[in-house]
Each structure stands twice: as structure tokens, then as C-alpha cells.
N, C-alpha and C positions, 0 to 999 in steps of 0.2 A: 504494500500500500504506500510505503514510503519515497519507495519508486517511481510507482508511478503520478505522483503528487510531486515529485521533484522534476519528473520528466516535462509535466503539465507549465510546472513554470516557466523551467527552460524554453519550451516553446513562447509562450506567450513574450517573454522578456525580448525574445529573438523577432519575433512577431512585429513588437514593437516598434525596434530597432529598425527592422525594416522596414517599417511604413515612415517610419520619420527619415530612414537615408531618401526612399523616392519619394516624398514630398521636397525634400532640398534638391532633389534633382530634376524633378519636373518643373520649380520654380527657376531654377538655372536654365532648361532649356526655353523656358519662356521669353526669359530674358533675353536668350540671345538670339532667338527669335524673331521678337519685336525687332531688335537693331537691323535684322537680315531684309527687313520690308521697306528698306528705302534703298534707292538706287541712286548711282550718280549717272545724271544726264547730260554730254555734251553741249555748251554753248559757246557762239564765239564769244569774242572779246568785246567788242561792242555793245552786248549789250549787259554786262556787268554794270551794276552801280555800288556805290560806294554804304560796305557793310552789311556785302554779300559775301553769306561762307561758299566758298570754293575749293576744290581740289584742282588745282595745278601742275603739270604736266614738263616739267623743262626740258630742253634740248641740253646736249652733251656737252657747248661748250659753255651751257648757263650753269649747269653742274659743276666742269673743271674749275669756273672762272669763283666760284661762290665757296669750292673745298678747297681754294688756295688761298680763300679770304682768311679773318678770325675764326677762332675757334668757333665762337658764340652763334656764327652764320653756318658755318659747315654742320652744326647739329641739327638744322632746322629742314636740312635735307634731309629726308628718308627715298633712298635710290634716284628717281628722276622726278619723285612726286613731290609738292609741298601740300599742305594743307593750312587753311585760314581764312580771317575775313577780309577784303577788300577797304581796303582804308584812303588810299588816292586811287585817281584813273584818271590819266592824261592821254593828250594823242602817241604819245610814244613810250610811255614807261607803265606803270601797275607797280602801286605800292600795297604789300599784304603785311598783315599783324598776323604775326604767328604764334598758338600758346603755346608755351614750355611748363611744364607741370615739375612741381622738385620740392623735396621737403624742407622746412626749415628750420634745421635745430634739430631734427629727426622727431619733430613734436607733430609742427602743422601744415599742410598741403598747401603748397601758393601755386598759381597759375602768374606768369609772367608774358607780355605780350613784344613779343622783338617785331622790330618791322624790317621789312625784306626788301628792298629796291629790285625791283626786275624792267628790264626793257620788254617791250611788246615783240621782239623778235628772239627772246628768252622763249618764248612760252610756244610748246606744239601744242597744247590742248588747254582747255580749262569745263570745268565738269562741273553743275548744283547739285546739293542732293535735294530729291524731290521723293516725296512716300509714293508708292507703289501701292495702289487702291485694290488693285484685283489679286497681289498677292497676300496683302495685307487682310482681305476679306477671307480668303483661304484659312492662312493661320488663324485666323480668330475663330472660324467654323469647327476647325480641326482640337484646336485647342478647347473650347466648349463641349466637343463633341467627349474628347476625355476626359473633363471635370465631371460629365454626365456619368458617364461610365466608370469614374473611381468613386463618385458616390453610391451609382447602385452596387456596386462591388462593396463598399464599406456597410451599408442597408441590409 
């Protein structure tokens, strides 16, 4: 009898455990989910305005000429891409604010915004992001559809 009352717990404890690991996991893939339903869309340059987030596309010698600058510049490059918002646009240049995210003290999270000088003949592409309504209607169908389905499973 003692056995089987020890067994009974063991289950149950484990039981547990597991419904709380997929809860944190279902909510993780929710998350990252949501983020998957926006898409970047091509536009030219023209028609940016100023304190548009953008993703940025440089050419190879906007690259070389920006990793032989400061250190402070060369980080803001990831591969040929930048990311940021639009802060000047002129007929020949595009100035982007780019965030740098860093601890401070190892205490508090600061975001710092560097600006980027780029010529118009830096840049092969520049992309918005823009939500994506029909895939975004999906996930949310899909996702509904299994809250339904972990409740009547827990019912």
C-alpha cells in the first residue's frame, strides 16, 4: 500500500512539473511567434520620412569604409545590414539613429542612440517593417485553436 501511495505521488509531482514546463513553452513559442508576423517590405529611398524605423541594406564599400571608421561605428554594422530610425533625409545623404543596448554598472539596461551618416549611394536596399495581416490571422486561429484544446484536455 505504501507503494503504491508513493508511486501515486510520484506521478502526480511529475505531472505537474510537466504541465508547468509546457505552459512556459507554449508561452515562449507564442512569443516568438507574434514577432514572426511582421515582415520587412522593400521601399525606395524617396519615400522615407524622417522617424521611420528601417532596415538598411549597405553596399560593400559603405561596409569597408564604416569598419575602418571608430570602433563605436563598426558595431553598428551587423554584416551589410543596419537597423534604425530615420532621423535626417536629404537629397544625397540619410542620417539613421541606431540603438545600442548595454548594461550599466551591470545593474541597469540603457539603450543609446549613435547616428550613422550614410550617402544615398551607400544604401542597395532599404526595407519597413509592416505586420503581415493574413499570416498574423493564421497564428492567432492556430494558437486559439490550442488554448481550446489544452483546456479541454485539462476538463
Amino acid at each position: 500500500m505504501d507503494v503504491r501511495v508513493f508511486g501515486t505521488a510520484a506521478r502526480v509531482g511529475g505531472l505537474r512539473e510537466w504541465r508547468g514546463g509546457r505552459g512556459l513553452m507554449v508561452a515562449a513559442a507564442f512569443v516568438s511567434v507574434l514577432t514572426g508576423c511582421f515582415r520587412y517590405t522593400p521601399v525606395p529611398l524617396a519615400q522615407l520620412s524622417s522617424g521611420t524605423p528601417v532596415r538598411v541594406e549597405l553596399t560593400a564599400v559603405a561596409v569597408d569604409r564604416l569598419r575602418a571608421g571608430p570602433d563605436s561605428v563598426a558595431r553598428l554594422v551587423d554584416g551589410f545590414r543596419v537597423r534604425g530610425d530615420v532621423s535626417r533625409l536629404t537629397t544625397d545623404s540619410l542620417m539613421l539613429s541606431v540603438p545600442v543596448s548595454y548594461m550599466e554598472a551591470n545593474v541597469r539596461h540603457r539603450t543609446r542612440l549613435y547616428d550613422l551618416p550614410l550617402y544615398r549611394t551607400d544604401v542597395r536596399s532599404a526595407a519597413v517593417r509592416k505586420l503581415d495581416r493574413k499570416r498574423t490571422t493564421w497564428v492567432a486561429l492556430g494558437f486559439g485553436a490550442a488554448t481550446v484544446a489544452a483546456v479541454a484536455f485539462v476538463l
